[in-house]
N, C-alpha and C positions, 0 to 999 in steps of 0.2 A: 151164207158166208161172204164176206166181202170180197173182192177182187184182188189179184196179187195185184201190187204197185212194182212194174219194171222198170227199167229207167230209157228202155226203147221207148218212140213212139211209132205208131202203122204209119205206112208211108203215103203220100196223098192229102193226110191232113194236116192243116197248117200247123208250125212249129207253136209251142205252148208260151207264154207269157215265162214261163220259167224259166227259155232259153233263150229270150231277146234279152232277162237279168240278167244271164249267165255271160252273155256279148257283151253289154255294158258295162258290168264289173270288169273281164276280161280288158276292155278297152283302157280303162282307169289304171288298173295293174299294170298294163303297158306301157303307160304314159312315165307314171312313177317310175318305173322298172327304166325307164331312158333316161331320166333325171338322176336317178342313183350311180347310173353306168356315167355319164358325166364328173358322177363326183370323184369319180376313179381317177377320172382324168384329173378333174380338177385339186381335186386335197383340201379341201378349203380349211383353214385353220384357225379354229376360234376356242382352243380348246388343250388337251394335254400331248397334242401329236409330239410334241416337242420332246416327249421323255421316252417315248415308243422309238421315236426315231434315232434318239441317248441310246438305247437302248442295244438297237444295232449296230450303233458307232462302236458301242464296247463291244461286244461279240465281234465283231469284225479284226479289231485289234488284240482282243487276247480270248477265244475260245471257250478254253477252258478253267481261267480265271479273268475273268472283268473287271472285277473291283466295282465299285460303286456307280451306278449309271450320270449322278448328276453330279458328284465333287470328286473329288481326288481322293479316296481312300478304299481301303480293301475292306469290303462288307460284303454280303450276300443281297439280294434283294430279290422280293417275289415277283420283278418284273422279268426277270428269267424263266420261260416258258418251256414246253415243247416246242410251241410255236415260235415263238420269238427265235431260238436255236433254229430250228430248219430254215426259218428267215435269213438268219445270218452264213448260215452255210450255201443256202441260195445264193446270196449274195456274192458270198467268196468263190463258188466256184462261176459263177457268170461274168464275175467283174460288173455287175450293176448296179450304180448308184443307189446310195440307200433309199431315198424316196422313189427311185422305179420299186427300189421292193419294196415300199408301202403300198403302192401301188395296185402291186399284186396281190399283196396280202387283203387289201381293199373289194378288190376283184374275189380273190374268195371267201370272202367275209359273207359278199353279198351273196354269193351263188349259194353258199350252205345254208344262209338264212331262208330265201326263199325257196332250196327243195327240203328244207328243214321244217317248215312251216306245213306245208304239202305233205311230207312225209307220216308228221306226225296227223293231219284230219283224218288220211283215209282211210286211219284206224278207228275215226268211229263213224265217219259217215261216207259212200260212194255219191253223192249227190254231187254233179259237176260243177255247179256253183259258190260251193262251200270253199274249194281251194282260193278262188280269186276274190272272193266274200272274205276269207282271212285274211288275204294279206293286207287287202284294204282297212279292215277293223287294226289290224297288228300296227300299221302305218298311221292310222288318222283318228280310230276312236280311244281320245284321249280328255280333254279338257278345253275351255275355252281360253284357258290362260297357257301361254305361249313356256312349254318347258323341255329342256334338253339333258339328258346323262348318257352317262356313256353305262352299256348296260341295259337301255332303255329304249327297246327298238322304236320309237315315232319316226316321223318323216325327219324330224328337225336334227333329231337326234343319230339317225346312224347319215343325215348326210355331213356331219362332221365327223363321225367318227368310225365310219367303214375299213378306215385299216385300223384300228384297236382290237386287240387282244380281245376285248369284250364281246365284238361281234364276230367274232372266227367261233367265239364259246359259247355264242348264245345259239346259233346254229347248228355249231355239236352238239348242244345239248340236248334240240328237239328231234335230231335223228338218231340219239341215245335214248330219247323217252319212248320215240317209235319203234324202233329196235326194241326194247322192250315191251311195248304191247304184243308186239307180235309174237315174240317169245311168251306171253304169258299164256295167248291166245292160242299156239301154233296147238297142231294135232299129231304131230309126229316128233320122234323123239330130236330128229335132229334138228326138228324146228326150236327146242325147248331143251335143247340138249346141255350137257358143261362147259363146252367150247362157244357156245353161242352166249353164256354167261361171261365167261371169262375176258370176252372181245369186249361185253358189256363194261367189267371193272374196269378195264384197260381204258375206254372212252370214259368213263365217266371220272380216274387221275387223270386223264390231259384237262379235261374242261376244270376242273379243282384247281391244276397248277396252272393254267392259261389264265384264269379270271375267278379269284375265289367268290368274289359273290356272286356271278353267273353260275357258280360251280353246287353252291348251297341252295339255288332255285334248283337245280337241276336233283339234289339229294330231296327235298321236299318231292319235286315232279315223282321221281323214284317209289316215293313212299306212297304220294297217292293212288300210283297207278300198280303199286302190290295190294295195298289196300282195298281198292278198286273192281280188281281183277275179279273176272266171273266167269268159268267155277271159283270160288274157292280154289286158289295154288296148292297144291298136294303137298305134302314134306317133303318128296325130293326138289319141289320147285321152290321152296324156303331153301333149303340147303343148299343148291347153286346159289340159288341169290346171296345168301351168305358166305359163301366160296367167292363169287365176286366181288362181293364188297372187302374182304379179305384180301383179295388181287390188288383192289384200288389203296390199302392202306398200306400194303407194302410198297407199291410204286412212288407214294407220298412221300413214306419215311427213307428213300432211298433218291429220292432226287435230290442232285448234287448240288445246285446252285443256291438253296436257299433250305432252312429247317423249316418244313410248310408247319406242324404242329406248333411254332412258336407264332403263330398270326393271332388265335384266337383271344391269347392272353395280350396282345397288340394295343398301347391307348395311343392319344392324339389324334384318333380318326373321327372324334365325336364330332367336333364344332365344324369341322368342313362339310359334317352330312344334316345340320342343322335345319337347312332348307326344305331336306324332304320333305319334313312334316308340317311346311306351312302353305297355306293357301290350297290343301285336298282336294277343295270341293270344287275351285275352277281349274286345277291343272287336271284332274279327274273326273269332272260331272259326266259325262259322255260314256263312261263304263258302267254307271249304271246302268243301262240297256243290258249288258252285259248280266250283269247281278241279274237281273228279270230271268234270263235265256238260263243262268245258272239253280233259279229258284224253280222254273219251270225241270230241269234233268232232274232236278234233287224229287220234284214230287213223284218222278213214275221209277225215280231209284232211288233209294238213302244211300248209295254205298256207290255214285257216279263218279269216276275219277277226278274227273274236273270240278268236281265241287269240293273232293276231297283235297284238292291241289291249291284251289282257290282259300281253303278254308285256314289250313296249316301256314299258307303264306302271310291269310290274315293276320293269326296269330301270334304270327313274329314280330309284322311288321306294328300291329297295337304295343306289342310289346314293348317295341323300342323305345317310345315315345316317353311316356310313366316313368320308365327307369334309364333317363338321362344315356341311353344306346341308341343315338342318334343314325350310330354306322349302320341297324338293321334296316332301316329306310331301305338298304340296296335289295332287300328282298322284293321290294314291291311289284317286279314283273311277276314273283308266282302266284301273284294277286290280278294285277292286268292280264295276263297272256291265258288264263281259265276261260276268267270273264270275257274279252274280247272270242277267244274261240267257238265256245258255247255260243255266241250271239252268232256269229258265221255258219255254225253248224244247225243251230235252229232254225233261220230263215233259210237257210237252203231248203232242209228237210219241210218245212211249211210250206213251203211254193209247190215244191214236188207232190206234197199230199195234198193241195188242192186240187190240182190239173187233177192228182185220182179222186176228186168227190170229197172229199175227205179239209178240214179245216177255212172253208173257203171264206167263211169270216172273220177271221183269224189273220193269213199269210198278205191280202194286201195292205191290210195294217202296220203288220209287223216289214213289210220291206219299206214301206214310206218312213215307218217312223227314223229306221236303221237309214236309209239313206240320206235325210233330213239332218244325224247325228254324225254320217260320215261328212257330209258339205260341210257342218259346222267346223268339223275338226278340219279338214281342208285349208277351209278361211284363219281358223289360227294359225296350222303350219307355211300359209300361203308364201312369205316372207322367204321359204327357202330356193324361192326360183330366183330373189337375186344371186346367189350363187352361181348361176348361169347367162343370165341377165343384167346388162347393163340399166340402170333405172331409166335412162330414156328408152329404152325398149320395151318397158314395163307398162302394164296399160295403167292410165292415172288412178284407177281406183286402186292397185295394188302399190303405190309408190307409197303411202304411207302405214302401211303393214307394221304390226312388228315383228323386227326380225334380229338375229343373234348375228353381227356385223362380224366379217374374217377380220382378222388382225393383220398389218402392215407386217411386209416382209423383213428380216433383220440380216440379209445377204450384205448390206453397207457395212454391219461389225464384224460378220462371220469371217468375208475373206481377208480379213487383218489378222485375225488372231488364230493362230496354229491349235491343231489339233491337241488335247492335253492340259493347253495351259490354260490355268486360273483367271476369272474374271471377276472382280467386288463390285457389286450391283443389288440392287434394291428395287430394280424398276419391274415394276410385274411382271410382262412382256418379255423384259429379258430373262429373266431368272429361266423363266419356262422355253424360253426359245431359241439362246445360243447352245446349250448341250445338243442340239438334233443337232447341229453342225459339228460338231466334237469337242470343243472347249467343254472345261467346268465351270462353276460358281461356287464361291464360297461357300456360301449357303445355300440348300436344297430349296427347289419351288415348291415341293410338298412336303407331307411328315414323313418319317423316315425312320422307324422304331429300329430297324437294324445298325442303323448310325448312332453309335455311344456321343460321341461329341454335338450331335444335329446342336439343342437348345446352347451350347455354347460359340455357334456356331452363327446359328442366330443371332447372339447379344453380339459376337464379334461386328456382324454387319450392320448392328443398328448401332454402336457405338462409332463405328467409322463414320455414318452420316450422320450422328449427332452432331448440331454446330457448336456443344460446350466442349466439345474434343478437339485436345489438342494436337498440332501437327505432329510432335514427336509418337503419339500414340497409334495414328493414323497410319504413321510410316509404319510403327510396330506392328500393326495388326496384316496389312500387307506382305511384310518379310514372315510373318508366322505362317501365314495360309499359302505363302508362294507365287502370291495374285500379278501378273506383272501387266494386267490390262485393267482397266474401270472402266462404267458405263455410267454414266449420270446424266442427269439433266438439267439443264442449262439453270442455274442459279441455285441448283440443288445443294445443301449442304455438304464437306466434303472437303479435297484438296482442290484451293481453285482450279481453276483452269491454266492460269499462269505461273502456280508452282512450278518449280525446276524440275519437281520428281515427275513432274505427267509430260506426256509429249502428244499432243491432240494430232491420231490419226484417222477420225475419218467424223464424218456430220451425217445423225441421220434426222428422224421426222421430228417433230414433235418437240423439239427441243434436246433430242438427245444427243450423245455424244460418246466417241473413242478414244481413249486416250492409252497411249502405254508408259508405264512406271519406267521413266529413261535412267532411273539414279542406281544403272546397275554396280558402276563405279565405287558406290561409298555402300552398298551392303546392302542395299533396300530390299533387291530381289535375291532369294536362295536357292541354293545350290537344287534344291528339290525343285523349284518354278523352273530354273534353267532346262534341268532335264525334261521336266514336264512339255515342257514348250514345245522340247526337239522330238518328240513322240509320231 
């Protein structure tokens, strides 16, 4: 009979090759893990922070009715969370600027993420390696082509987007899935009990309403690891999990800010998710190691959780592609986060069974190659230390990186234009990044399916920069939306600069510009912009 494998060693003899890995990942982990805690600090913004922080401007002013996060109209929107809510009331009762409470919310984005990730390995492996092995693979094995989503934990990606919704729910969701192994696993009743399901429903409606497509990796996660589960779940452990998932559809159809069942019939989300499904094989080459570490569980079990997690994410995500559902792309962590894990969980467990006899031609293989794929990914994400770094500080091999550049501040328009009031703007930058200040926009920087008027909303603002339009119409399309500010730039089509109606308040980069609508005199601005304004 072979030897038990402990994870002690006798003392006297030198540490194992396994725990100088164990150091070295740990050290890397650390390194990151102080990069990310910067971003806390820093926000860096290259990305939607702008509507998150919309977000809590409205919650802050009116609770329990907001109205619409990015224009002036009374709509629900699924940017209304648990989360977002306890944000907002944070905020009210601390008196804290909304970006401290991004901040924070950033702050525990990360912390969930990383004992979320922990939470969920040492449900299938105790191997001390494999936690600081995941979070490496979760951060860096990814592609050789330089890619960011929100949603999408890489290095690139949560350090823009750490106070998102997405990453508060990506993290609940793998101490929802852990929670759930153990429950599936536990041996006593109260481990496995109805109350320990029902805690389950209840997390897994916040992750649904906090971030629906984090929410739907997290309904796949669910399924593989009932699927998974070994014994065989009894009837009464079907029937809690069915009592919980019954928990979680009432909480759905019963939260107040938004109808969550009307998302799925939801269009306009195709064409912005377009990119997913281009360039695969370099934003992804690097998970294939992963796919190996998953083909290798699948062969000493058909019924591995993580393959069955991996597989169904597949699925969806093949899916989308073929039939013009470009939105499923968001699936794709239930695809990455298997594959990445299983690779974490393999090389630990290979190391550890060498040191006992056991795979020793195998495990230095498999952690070269794995550390080989994590540097590579490294080197793509490398770009995000300017975020902390000034480029002369930068060593010269890393100054020409590529990297996903912050956007310039827009504090020169914000403190002109009062809280409420409407802004007609077309410039990209702004659309998405005077509402975190409080202002609205004409039109939304994103699509907006609970907005009845959005696409008419739209033609308004391209007809106003059209230059075959006429000033009279220009003026009209302002007094309809209540706009009493513009943002253009500089030679941009539009009311010149020298119209009567603008009053240029303030210059910022690029060519842009402030101007406010002065012609309140002769009717231009209404009685709705006025009140808006004084908000």
């Amino acid at each position: 009979m072979a030897p038990r494998v402990t994870t002690g060693f006798p003392t006297g003899l030198p540490r194992p090759a396994t725990d100088a890995g164990r150091r070295v990942a740990g050290g890397a982990v650390l390194l990151l893990a102080a990069l990310l805690l910067l971003m806390v600090v820093r926000l860096p913004w290259a990305g939607d922070l702008g509507v998150h922080a919309a977000v809590l401007e409205r919650l802050r002013t009116d609770l329990s009715h907001p109205g619409n996060p990015l224009v002036d109209a009374h709509t629900p929107s699924p940017y209304y969370s648990p989360w977002t809510v306890l944000l907002a009331v944070v905020a009210e009762a601390t008196g804290a600027r909304t970006f401290s409470v991004l901040r924070l919310a950033a702050l525990v984005g990360l912390v969930l993420l990383v004992t979320g990730v922990r939470a969920f390995v040492v449900t299938f492996t105790r191997r001390a390696a494999a936690v600081p092995l995941a979070l490496l693979c979760v951060l860096l094995l990814h592609g050789v082509r330089l890619f960011a989503w929100s949603g999408f934990p890489g290095l690139t990606s949560l350090c823009l987007s750490l106070a998102y919704p997405s990453t508060f729910a990506l993290g609940l969701a793998l101490h929802f899935l852990a929670l759930l192994r153990r429950a599936l696993g536990g041996r006593t009743e109260a481990a496995r009990g109805l109350p320990v399901f029902l805690v389950l429903g209840a997390l897994l409606a916040c992750v649904l309403l906090s971030h629906q497509f984090t929410g739907a990796v997290a309904v796949l996660g669910a399924a593989a690891m009932l699927l998974g589960a070994r014994p065989w779940p009894a009837r009464t452990v079907w029937a809690r999990a069915g009592a919980a998932g019954a928990l979680t559809l009432v909480v759905l159809a019963l939260w107040p800010y938004y109808p969550f069942f009307s998302l799925p019939g939801a269009g306009g989300l195709e064409d912005i998710h377009r990119p997913l499904y281009d360039h695969l094989a370099a934003k992804f080459c690097l998970v294939g190691l992963g796919v190996v570490a998953l083909g290798a569980r699948w062969w000493r079990d058909r019924r591995d959780p993580l393959v069955i997690f991996f597989l169904l994410g597949l699925a969806v995500f093949a899916a989308g592609g073929p039939s013009g559902h470009y939105s499923w792309g968001r699936i794709l962590p239930a695809v990455l986060l298997p594959a990445q894990l299983a690779l974490a969980i393999e090389v630990a467990d290979a190391g550890a069974d060498a040191f006992a006899r056991r795979s020793r031609a195998v495990a230095p293989a498999a952690v070269a190659v794995t550390a080989l794929a994590l540097l590579a990914g490294a080197w793509t994400q490398a770009g995000a230390l300017t975020y902390v770094l000034r480029d002369a500080a930068l060593p010269p091999v890393l100054r020409d990186v590529h990297r996903i550049a912050p956007w310039p501040s827009f504090t020169w328009a914000a403190r002109h234009v009062p809280k409420g009031a409407t802004v007609m703007t077309d410039d990209y930058l702004a659309l998405r990044m005077l509402p975190a200040y409080g202002p609205y926009t004409v039109a939304p920087a994103y699509p907006d399916f609970f907005l009845p008027d959005e696409r008419r909303r739209r033609e308004a603002t391209r007809r106003y920069f059209d230059p075959a339009t006429a000033r009279a119409e220009r003026l009209g399309i302002l007094k309809e939306y209540g706009a009493r500010w513009v943002v253009q730039r500089t030679g941009r089509s539009g009311l010149p600069k020298d119209d009567p109606a603008l009053r240029e308040a303030a210059r910022g980069p690029g060519g842009l510009a402030l101007f406010e609508v002065a012609e309140v005199g002769r009717g231009i601005v209404s009685a709705r912009a006025t009140a808006g304004g004084a908000r």
